[in-house]
C-alpha positions in Angstrom: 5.5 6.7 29.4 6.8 9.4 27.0 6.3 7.4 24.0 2.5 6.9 25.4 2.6 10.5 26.0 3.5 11.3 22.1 0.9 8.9 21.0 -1.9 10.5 23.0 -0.9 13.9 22.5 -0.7 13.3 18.8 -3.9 11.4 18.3 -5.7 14.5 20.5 -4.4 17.1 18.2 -5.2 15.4 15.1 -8.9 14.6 16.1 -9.4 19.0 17.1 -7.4 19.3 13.8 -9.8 17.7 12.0 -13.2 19.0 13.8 -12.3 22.4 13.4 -10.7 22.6 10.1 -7.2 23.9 10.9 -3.5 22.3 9.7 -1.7 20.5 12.1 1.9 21.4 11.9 3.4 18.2 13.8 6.7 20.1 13.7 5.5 22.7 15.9 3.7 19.9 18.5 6.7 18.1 18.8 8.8 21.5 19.4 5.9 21.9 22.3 6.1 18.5 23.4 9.6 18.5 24.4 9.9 22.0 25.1 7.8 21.3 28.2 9.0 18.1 29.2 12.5 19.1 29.0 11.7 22.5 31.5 9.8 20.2 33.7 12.4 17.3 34.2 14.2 19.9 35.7 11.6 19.8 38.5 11.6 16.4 38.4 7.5 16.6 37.2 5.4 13.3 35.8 6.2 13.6 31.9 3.6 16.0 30.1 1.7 15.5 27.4 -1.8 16.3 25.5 -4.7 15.4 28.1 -8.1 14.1 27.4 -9.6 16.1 30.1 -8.3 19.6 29.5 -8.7 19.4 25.9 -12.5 18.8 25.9 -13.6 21.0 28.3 -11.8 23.6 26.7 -13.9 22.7 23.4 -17.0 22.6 25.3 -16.4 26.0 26.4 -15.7 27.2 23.4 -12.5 28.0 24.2 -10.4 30.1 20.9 -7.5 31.5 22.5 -4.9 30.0 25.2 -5.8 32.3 27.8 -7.9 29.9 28.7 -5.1 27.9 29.7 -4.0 30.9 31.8 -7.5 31.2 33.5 -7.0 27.4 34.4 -4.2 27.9 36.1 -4.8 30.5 38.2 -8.6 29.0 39.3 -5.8 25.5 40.2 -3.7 27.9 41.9 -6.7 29.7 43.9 -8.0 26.5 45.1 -4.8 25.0 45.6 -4.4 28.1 48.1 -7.7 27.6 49.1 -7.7 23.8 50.5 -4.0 23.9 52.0 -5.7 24.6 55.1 -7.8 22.0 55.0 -6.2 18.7 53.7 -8.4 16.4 54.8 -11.2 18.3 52.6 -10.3 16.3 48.9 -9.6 13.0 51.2 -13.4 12.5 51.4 -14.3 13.5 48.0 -15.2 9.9 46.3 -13.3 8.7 43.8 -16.4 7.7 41.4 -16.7 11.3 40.9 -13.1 11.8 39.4 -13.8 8.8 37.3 -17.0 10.6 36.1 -15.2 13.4 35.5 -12.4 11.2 33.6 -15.3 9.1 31.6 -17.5 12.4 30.7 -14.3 13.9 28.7 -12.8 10.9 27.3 -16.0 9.4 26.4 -16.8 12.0 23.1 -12.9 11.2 22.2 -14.1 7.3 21.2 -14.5 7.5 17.3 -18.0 5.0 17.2 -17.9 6.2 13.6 -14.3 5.7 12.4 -14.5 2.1 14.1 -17.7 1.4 12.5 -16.8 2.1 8.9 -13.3 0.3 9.7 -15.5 -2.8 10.5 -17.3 -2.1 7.4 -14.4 -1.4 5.2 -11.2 -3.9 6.2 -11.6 -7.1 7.8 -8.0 -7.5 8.7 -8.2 -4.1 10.3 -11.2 -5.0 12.0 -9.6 -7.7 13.8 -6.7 -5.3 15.0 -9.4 -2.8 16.4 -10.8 -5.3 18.2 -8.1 -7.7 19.7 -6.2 -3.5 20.5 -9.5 -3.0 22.8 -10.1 -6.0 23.9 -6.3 -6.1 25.3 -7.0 -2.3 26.8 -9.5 -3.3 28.6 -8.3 -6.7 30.1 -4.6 -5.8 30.4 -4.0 -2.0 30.2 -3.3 0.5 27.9 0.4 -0.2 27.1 -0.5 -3.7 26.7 -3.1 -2.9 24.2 -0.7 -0.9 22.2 1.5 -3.2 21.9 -0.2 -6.0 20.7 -2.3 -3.7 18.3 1.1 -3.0 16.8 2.4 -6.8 17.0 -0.7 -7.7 14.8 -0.6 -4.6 12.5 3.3 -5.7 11.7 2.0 -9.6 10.9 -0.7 -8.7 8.9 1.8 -5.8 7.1 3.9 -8.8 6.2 1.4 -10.8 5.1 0.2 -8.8 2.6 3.3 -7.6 1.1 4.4 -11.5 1.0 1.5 -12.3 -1.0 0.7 -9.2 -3.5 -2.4 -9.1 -5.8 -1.9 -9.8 -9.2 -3.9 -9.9 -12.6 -4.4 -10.9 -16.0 -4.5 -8.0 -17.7 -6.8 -7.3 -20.9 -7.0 -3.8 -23.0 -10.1 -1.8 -22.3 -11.9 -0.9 -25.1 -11.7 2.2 -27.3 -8.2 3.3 -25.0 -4.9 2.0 -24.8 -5.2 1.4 -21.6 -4.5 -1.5 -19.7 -7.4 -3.1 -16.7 -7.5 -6.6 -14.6 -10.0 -8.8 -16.9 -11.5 -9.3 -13.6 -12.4 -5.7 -12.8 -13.1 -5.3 -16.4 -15.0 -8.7 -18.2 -15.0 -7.1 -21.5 -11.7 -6.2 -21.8 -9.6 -7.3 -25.1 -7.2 -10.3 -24.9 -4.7 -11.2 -27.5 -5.0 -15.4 -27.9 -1.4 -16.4 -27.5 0.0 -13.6 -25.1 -0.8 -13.1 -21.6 -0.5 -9.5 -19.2 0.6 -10.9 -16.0 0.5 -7.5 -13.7 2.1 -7.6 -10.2 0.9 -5.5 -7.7 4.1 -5.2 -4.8 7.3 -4.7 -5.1 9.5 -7.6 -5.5 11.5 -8.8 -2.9 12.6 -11.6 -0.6 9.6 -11.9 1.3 7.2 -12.8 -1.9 9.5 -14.3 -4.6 8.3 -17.7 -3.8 4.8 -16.4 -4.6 5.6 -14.6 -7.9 7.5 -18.3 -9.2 4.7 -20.1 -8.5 2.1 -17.6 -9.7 3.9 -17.7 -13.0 3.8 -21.3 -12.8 0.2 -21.0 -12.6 -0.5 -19.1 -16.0 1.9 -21.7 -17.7 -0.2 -24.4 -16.2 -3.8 -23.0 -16.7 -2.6 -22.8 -21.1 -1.3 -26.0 -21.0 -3.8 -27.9 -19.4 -6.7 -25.8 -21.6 -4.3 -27.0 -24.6 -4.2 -22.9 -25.9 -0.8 -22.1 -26.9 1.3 -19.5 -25.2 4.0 -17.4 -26.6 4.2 -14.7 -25.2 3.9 -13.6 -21.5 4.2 -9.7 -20.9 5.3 -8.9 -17.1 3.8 -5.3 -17.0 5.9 -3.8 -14.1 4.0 -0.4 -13.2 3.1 -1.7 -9.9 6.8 -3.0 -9.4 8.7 -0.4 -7.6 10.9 -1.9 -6.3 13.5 -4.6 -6.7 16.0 -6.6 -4.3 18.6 -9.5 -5.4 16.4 -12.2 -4.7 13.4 -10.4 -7.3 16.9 -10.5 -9.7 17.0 -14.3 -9.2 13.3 -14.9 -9.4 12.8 -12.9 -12.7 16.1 -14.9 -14.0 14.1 -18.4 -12.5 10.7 -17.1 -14.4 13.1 -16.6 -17.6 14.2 -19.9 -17.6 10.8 -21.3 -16.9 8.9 -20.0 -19.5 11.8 -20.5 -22.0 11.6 -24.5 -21.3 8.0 -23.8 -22.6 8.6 -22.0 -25.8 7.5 -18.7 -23.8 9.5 -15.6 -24.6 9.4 -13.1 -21.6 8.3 -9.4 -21.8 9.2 -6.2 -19.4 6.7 -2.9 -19.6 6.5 -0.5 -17.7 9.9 -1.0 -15.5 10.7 1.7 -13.6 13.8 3.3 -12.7 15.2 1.8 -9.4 14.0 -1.8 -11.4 15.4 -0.9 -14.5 18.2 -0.1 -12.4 18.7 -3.5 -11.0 18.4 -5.0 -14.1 21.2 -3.1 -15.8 23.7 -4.0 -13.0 22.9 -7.5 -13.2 23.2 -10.6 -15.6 19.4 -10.1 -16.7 19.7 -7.5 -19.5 21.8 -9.6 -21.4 19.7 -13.0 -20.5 16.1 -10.8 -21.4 17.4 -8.2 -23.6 17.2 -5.0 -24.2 14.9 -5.5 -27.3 12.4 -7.1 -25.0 11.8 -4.1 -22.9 9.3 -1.9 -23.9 7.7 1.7 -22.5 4.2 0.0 -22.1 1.8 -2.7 -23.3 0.5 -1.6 -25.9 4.3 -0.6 -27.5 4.8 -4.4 -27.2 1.8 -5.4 -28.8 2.3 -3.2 -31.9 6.4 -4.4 -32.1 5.1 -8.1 -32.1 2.4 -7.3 -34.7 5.3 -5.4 -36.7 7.7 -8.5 -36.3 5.0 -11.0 -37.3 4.1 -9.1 -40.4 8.1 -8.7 -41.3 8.8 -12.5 -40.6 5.7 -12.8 -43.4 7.2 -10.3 -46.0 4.6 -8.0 -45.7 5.6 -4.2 -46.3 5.6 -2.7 -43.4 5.9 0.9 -45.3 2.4 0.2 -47.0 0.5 -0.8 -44.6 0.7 1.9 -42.2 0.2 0.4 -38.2 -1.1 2.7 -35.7 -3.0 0.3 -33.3 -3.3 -3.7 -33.6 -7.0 -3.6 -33.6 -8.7 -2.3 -36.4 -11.9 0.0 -36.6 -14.0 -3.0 -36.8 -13.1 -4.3 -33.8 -10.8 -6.6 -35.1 -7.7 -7.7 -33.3 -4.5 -8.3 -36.2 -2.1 -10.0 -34.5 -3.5 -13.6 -35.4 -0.3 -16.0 -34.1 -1.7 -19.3 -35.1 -2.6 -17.8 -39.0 1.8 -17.3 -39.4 2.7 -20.8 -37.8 6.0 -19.3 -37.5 6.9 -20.7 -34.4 7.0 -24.5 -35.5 9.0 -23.3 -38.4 11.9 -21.4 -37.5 13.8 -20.8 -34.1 12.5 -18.5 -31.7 15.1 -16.4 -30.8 17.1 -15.6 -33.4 14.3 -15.1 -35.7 11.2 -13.1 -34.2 13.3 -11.0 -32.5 
């Protein structure tokens, strides 16, 4: 009953907090909150909270100040006085109308709008919304909130088990980096792939980024285009456990069996963290870490054009795609990877 009590009282706040502009300062409600249920357990009083009664009649009235609290208790008092000589006066008084009562003040608390534009917005959500009042209204309220919060759990885990994730592409005239999906025209390099994933990595969804690597290794071979380069851009990645250690040492050893070297960008610190403490440093190396995409592209384009004896001091580089529109870094024109070994070699 308390925690119910917390809930409603919250949710009430928020909503006046909102209508009328103010900043809610949750410390100070939850000072009030048990202020006033610690007093009263003294007197052994039904645990108080926020009420949807009192609340919107003191909004209808236009109510600014809490005196009006003070004038409601002393009209209660007054006609408290007033019927204790006759008891049997509020024995005949019908209960529909306390329900009325009840319904008339809770009934502009129901957010039709909110619970439209959920519907519209998030299907997963939707379905929560629905099963929480659908459960309310069959079983009760504490029933509803508990399976509301069952399903919002499930589908938490869901999602974080199975991240987005994207092919990445440059978008044109920036450095910057965009899904190929979200943006069709963005530039690809033939022979390296931006894998991007979107969720931290973890027990619960190492599974899916193996297999998701898998896939890109896959899709190139069966399409007989060469891959030699994948780039892991980690900006969405932050976060790291032992088993995201062992799945990025698994996709290491994966995409080496397939002539694939293996790039980091964008690691963050609690990653890069991780990484330093364990075994994958050394097996990656630090040379294959890079501060973002487009660093990496230039140091392969760099690389290529040193493995080719081309002076580097001549020909200064400031972006791997010329004025024209041309991209430079051309891997099948060197052929250097059928002529010396990887490793050692290009980097």
């Amino acid at each position: 009953m308390h925690f119910f009590n917390k809930k409603k009282k919250k949710k009430v706040a928020a909503n006046y907090a909102l209508k009328h502009e103010y900043d809610l300062i949750p410390t100070r409600e939850m000072y009030a909150h048990g202020i006033i249920n610690l007093i009263g357990s003294l007197f052994g009083i039904f645990p108080a909270g926020g009420v949807f009664t009192h609340a919107p009649l003191a909004d209808q009235a236009g109510a600014k100040t809490l005196v009006f609290n003070w004038i409601c208790a002393a009209v209660v008092i007054s006609v408290m006085i007033l019927i204790s000589g006759c008891p049997n006066l509020l024995y005949w008084l019908p209960r529909s109308v306390l329900a009325g009562i009840v319904w008339n003040a809770c009934v502009g608390m129901f957010p039709y709008e909110k619970i439209k534009e959920i519907f519209s917005i998030d299907t997963k959500d939707s379905y929560i919304v629905a099963v929480t009042l659908l459960c309310t209204t069959l079983w009760g309220i504490f029933e509803g909130i508990e399976v509301g919060f069952a399903l919002s759990i499930v589908f938490l885990v869901q999602r974080s088990s199975k991240p987005h994730c994207a092919i990445v592409g440059r978008i044109a005239h920036t450095t910057m980096y965009g899904s190929i999906t979200s943006w069709p025209n963005a530039i690809t390099t033939p022979g390296i792939v931006v894998f991007r994933f979107d969720g931290a990595l973890y027990f619960g969804n190492v599974n899916y980024f193996k297999r998701a690597i898998q896939v890109v290794v896959e899709r190139h071979r069966r399409s007989a285009k060469q891959l030699y380069f994948l780039i892991l851009d980690c900006s969405a990645i932050n976060d790291m456990d032992s088993s995201g250690v062992l799945a990025l040492d698994n996709a290491h050893k994966h995409l080496d069996q397939n002539n694939v070297a293996l790039i980091l960008t964008d690691v963050k610190y609690p990653v890069m963290k991780l990484i330093k403490r364990s075994h994958l440093l050394k097996l990656i190396g630090i040379d294959r870490i890079f501060h973002n995409v487009f660093q990496a592209h230039m140091y392969i384009l760099a690389r290529l054009k040193f493995i080719n004896g081309e002076n580097l001091l001549e020909d200064k580089l400031y972006d791997y795609i010329d004025e024209k529109g041309f991209n430079r870094i051309q891997l099948k024109k060197y052929l250097i990877f059928s002529m010396c070994n990887f490793d050692n070699t290009f980097f």
